[in-house]
C-alpha positions in Angstrom: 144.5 68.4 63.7 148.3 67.3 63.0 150.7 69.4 61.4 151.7 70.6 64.9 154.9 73.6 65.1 157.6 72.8 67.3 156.6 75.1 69.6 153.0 73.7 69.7 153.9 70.4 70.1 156.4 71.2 73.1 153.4 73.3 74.5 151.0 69.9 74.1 153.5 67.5 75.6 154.4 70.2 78.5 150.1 70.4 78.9 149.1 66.8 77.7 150.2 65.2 81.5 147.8 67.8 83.8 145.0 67.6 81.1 144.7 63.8 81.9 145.4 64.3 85.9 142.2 66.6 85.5 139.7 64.1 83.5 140.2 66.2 80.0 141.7 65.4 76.6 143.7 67.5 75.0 142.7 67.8 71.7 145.3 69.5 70.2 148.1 72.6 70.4 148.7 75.3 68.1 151.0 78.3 68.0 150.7 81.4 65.2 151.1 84.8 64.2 147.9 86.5 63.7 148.8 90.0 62.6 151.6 91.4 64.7 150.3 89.0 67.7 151.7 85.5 68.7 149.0 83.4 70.3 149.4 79.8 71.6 146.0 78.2 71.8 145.3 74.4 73.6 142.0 72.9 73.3 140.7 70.5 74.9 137.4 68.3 75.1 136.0 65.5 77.6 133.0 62.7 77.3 129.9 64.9 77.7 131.6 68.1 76.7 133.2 71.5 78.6 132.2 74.6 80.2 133.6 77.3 80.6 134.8 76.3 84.3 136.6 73.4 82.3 138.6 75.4 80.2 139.5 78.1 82.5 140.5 75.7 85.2 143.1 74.5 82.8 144.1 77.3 81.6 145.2 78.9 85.6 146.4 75.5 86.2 148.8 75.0 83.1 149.6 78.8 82.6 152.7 78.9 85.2 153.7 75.4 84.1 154.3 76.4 80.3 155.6 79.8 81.5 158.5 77.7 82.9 159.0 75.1 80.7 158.3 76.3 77.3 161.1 78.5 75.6 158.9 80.7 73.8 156.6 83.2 74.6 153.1 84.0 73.1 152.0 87.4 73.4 148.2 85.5 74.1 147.4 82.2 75.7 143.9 80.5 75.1 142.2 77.2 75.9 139.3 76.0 74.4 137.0 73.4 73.4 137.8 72.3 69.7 134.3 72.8 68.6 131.2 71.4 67.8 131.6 70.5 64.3 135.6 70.1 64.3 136.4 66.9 62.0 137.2 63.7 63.7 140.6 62.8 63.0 142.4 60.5 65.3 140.9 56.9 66.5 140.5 58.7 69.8 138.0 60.9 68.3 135.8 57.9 67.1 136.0 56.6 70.7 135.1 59.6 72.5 132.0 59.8 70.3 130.8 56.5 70.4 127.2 55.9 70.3 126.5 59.5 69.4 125.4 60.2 65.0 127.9 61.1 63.2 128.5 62.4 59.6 131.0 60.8 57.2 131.8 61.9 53.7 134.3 59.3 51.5 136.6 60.1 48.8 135.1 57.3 46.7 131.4 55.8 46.4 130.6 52.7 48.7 127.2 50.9 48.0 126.5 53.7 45.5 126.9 57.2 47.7 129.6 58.9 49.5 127.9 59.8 52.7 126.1 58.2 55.0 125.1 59.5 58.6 124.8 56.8 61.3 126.1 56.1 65.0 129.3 55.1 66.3 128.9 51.1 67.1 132.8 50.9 67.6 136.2 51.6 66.3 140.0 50.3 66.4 143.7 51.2 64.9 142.0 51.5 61.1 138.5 51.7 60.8 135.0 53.1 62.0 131.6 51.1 62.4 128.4 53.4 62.0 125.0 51.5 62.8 123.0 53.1 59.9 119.1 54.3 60.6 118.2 51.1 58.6 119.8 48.8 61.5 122.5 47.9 59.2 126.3 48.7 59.9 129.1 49.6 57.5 132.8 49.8 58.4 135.4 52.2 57.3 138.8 52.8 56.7 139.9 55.5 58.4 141.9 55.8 55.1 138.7 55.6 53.0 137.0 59.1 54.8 137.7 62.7 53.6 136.1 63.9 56.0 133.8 63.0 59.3 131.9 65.3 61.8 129.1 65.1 64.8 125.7 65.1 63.2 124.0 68.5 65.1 120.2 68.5 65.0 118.9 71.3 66.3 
């Protein structure tokens, strides 16, 4: 999730302190018109996932904090989790998932196919290591991966 406005990044540097005082990540900030409404949105995640007393701790807790520091006003202020199936994007993704099954699609072939679904054995600055169903493990570039997501069975 880069690509952050100015405004949205000053709101996630202004947040990104009290979310780690309070044991949660913030995921990312974002700040846009949506009709003739401004709304500033933060989510936020943590190892074993959020409720809804996660998120709306935060949001009483940073509210008056951007309303001071923050020079621009939203006409509505959200916080919530990224969701379920949000792509992984950053290396701190891949290590708040490890050991849970994840999906990962490549821009090109490896070993003949372009997606392979396994757990998170580990990660570091430029790759991912998935322990495949077959007890195998393949590593890749974070480079290499269009695009990677939890694996939800239902």
């Amino acid at each position: 999730m880069a690509g952050r406005s100015k405004i949205a990044q000053a709101a996630y540097d202004i947040a990104l302190p009290l979310a780690e005082q309070m044991g949660l990540e913030l995921v990312d900030a974002e700040y846009k018109k949506e009709g003739q409404s401004t709304f500033l949105r933060l989510f936020i995640d943590k190892k074993g996932g959020l409720d809804i007393d996660d998120c709306e701790n935060f949001s009483r807790a940073v509210d008056p904090i951007l309303d001071e520091k923050l020079t621009h006003d939203a006409d509505y202020f959200e916080v919530s989790s990224p969701g379920l199936t949000r792509p992984l994007t950053t290396m701190a993704d891949y290590r708040r998932y490890e050991g849970e099954k994840i999906d990962v699609a490549l821009f090109s072939a490896y070993e003949g196919s372009k997606e392979y679904t396994g757990t998170i054995s580990g990660s570091d600055e430029s790759s991912v290591t998935i322990a495949l169903e077959d007890g195998s493990e393949v590593t890749f570039g974070y480079k290499d991966i269009s695009k990677a997501v939890r694996h939800i069975e239902f």
